[in-house]
N, C-alpha and C positions, 0 to 999 in steps of 0.2 A: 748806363750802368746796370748791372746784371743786380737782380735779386740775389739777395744773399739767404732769404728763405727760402728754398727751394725744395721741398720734402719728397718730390715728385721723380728730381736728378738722378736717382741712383737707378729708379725703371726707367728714366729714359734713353741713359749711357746702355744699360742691356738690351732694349730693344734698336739703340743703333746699332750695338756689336751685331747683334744677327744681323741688322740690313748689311753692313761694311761688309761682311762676313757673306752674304750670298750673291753681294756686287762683286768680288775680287779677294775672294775665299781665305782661310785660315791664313795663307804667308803673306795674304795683302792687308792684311790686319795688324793695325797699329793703333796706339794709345792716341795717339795725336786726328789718324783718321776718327776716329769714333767719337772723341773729343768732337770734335768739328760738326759730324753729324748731330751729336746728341744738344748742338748750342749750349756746350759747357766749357768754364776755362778746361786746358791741358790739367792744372793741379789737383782737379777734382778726379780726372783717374787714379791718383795713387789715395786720395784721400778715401774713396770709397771700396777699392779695390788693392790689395799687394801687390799683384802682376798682373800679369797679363794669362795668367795661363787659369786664375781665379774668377778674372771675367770670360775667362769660353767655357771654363767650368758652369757657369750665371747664365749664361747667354743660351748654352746649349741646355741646362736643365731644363731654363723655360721655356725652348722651344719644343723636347720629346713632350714636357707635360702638355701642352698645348694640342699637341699630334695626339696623344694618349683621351683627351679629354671628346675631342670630334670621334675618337676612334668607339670610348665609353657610349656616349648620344646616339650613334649610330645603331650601335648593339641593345643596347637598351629598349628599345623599340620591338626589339625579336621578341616573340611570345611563343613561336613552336619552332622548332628544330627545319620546319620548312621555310621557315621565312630565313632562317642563315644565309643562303646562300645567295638572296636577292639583296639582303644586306653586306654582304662580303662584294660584292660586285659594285654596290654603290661606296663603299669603304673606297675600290681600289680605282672608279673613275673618278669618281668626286672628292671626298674627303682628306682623303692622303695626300692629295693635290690640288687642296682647296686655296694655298697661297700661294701667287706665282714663284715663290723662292723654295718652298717643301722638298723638293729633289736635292737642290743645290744644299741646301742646309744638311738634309739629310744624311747624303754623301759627304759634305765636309765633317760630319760628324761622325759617321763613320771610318772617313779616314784617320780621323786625330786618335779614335779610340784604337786603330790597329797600330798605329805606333807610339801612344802612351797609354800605357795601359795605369794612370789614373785615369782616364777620360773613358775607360771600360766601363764603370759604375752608373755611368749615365746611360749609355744601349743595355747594359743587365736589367738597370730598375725598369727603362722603358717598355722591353721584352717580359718582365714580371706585371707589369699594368696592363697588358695585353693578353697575354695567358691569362691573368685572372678573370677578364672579361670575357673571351671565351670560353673559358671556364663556366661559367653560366649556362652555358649550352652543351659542351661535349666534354668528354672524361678529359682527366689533363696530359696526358700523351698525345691525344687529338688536337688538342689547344695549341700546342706546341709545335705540333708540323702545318698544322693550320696557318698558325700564326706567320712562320716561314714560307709557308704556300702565297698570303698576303704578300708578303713584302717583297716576294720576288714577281710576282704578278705586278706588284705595283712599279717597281722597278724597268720590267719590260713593258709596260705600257706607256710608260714616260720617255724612255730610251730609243725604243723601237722606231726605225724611220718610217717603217708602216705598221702603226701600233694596230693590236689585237682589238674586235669591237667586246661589248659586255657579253655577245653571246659567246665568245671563246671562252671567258673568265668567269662565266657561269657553267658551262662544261664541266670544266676543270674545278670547278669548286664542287660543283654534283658529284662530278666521279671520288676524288678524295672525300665524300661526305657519305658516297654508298656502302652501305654492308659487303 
């Protein structure tokens, strides 16, 4: 018999939505898969969540916050304007890509927010978490194509059938970083 205390179940059903969700992405996502994963009855999904469109709202905040907070630690470490770029480089090998699922989520996140634009709210705040931390280091126009400089770097580095090594994406961070 299941515990009926279980104060724990509501972060456990989110953290299986992202696994369900990076196993067999946003349509392969069901109440009953995740149920399963998170070893909860089925009735606990509606008890803790309305829909279903409420836990990918849950599931994906927690994971941009997540990517935002590796991304924070990273940055944070910078102390002069030179050290950016060895940290942007280690941002886009390691960090961004620190969980074997970070692509997959990332993109399904992506996608849901280009065709619901409630799910837009979650890539603006995480694009605001981002800028601000760069912000720390460059005006915030800078920050800004920076930031997109990042995630497309990181994108092609994951993507690419013969990915780029750090001295390309150190280049390219140098050169967008020269006067």
């Amino acid at each position: 018999m299941k515990r009926r205390n279980d104060p724990d179940r509501r972060d456990r059903i989110i953290d299986a939505a992202l696994s369900v969700i990076a196993e067999g992405g946003v349509a392969g996502t069901s109440h009953r898969r995740v149920a399963e994963r998170a070893d909860v009855p089925l009735g606990s999904m509606t008890y803790h969540f309305t829909s279903m469109d409420e836990l990918l709202r849950e599931a994906f905040t927690r994971f941009a916050e997540r990517v935002s907070e590796r991304f924070a630690a990273r940055l944070s470490a910078v102390e002069r304007r030179e050290q950016l770029a060895a940290a942007i480089v280690e941002l886009v090998h390691e960090d961004l890509v620190a969980g074997p699922d970070d692509l997959v989520l990332t993109l399904e996140l992506y996608t849901l927010a280009a065709r619901k634009p409630a799910f837009r709210q979650i890539t603006h705040d995480w694009m605001r978490r981002s800028r601000a931390v760069l912000e720390r280091h460059v005006d915030s126009r800078t920050a800004h194509k920076l930031d997109a400089l990042i995630e497309g770097l990181f994108i092609h580095v994951s993507l690419d059938a013969t990915p780029h090594g750090r001295d390309v994406t150190r280049d390219a961070v140098l050169r967008f970083l020269s006067p």
